[in-house]
N, C-alpha and C positions, 0 to 999 in steps of 0.2 A: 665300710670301714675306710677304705681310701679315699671317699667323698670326706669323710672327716677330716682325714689327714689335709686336704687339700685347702680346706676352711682354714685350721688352726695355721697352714702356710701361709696363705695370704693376708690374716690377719697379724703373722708374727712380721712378715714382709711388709706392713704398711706400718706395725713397732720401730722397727729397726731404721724404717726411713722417717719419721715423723720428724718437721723441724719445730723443738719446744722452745724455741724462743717466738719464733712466729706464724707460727702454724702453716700448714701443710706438708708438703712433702718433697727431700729435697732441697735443695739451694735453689737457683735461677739459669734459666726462665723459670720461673713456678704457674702453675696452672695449676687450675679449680680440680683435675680428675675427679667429675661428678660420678662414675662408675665407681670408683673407688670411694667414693662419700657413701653412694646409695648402700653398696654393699655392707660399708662399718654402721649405718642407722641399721639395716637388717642383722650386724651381728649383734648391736647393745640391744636390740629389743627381744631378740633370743636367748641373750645370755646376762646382762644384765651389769656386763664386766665395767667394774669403774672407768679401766684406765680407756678403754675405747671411749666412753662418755668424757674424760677430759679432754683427747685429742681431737673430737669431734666439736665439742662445745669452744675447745680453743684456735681452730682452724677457722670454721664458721664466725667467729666475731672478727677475728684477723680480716677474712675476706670481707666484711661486706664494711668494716669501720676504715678501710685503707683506701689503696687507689683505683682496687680490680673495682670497685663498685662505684658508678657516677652517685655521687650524692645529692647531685643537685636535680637530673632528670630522671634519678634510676635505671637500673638493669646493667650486668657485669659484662665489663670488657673483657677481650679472649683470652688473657695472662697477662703477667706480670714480668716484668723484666727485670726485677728487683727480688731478690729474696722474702725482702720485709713485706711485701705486697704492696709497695708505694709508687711506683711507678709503673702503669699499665703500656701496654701496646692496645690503642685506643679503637679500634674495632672490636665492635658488640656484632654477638651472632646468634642467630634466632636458638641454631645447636644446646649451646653453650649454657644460656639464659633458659633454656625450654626443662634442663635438665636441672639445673639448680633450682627452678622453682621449686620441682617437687622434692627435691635434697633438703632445703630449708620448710618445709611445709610438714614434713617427717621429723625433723629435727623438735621441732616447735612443739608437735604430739609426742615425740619422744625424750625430750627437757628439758619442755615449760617454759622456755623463755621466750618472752613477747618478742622481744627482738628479733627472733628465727619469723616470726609472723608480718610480721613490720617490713621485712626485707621482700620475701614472698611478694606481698603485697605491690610492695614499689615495683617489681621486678616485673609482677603481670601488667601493671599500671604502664611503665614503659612499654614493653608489647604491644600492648592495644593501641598505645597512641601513635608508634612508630615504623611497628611491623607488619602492622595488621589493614590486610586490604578488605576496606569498609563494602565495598562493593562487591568482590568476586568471594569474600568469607573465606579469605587463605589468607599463610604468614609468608613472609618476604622473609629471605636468607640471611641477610645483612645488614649493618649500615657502616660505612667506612668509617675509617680512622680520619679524625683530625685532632691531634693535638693541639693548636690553638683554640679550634670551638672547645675541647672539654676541658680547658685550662678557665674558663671565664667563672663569671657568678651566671645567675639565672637572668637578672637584671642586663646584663652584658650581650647572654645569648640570645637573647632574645631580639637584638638589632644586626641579629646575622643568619642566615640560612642553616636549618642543621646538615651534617653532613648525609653525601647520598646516602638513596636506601637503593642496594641492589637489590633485582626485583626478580631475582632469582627464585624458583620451587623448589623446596624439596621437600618430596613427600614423607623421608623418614621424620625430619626436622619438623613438619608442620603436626603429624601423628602426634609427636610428644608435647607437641606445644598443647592439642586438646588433651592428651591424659594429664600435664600440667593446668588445667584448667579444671577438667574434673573431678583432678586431687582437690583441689583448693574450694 
């Protein structure tokens, strides 16, 4: 019974914080909280509750149509510094991106919008190209922040080096990146 109780907290405690003008949670810095994503796709497929299915579906478009998401190379930068989610702090982390894959890949099986698919996609697609050490079959930690490279077009960056990849391990980070791969 207090397993219950503890559910119905935390789901009234990510109510009561939800921002409905642009989703997520909170004002700024705003960050992805993919623990707190994973867990509300596991309360709407339990229960079935509308209003978690709008917070969710309206948090998820928020993030991946604004700034936390490169749109041009894919995969999401580490928050937002902005409420709206338009202005990222431009480090991508293997963390971050490993976790929302399977957030948006759950999302997409739990409602239907291509778009939760589409994101998925770009978000493994960056990994593999940028993370992923082709030779040793491990993920790399990082890639630093540069505002100017992630302000360009494709065309643009492409006559510039991307920023480093710290070529840091970690092996929780790299685990989730293959159950993120699994999932998918």
């Amino acid at each position: 019974e207090n397993f219950v109780e503890l559910i119905e907290f935390a789901k009234e405690l990510a109510i009561n914080n939800f921002d409905g003008q642009f989703g997520g949670f909170g004002t700024h810095p705003k960050f992805p909280m993919p623990d707190l994503l994973n867990f509300l796709n596991q309360y709407f497929f339990e229960t079935k509750n509308e209003q978690i299915r709008q917070i969710m579906e309206k948090t998820l478009l928020e993030m991946q149509s604004g700034g936390m998401f490169d749109q041009v190379e894919g995969g999401f930068f580490r928050y937002s510094t902005t409420q709206d989610w338009s202005i990222p702090h431009f480090e991508k982390m293997l963390e971050d991106n490993s976790h929302l894959i399977t957030v948006y890949l759950n999302a997409h099986q739990l409602y239907g919008k291509k778009e939760f698919l589409d994101c998925a996609k770009k978000t493994i697609n960056y990994v593999l190209e940028n993370l992923f050490d082709k030779k040793e079959n491990h993920f790399f930690g990082t890639q630093d922040a540069d505002e100017h490279y992630y302000a360009m077009k494709l065309i643009e960056r492409k006559k510039f080096s991307a920023p480093k990849i710290d070529k840091t391990l970690f092996t929780g980070w790299n685990c989730q990146m293959v159950f993120g791969l699994l999932r998918a």
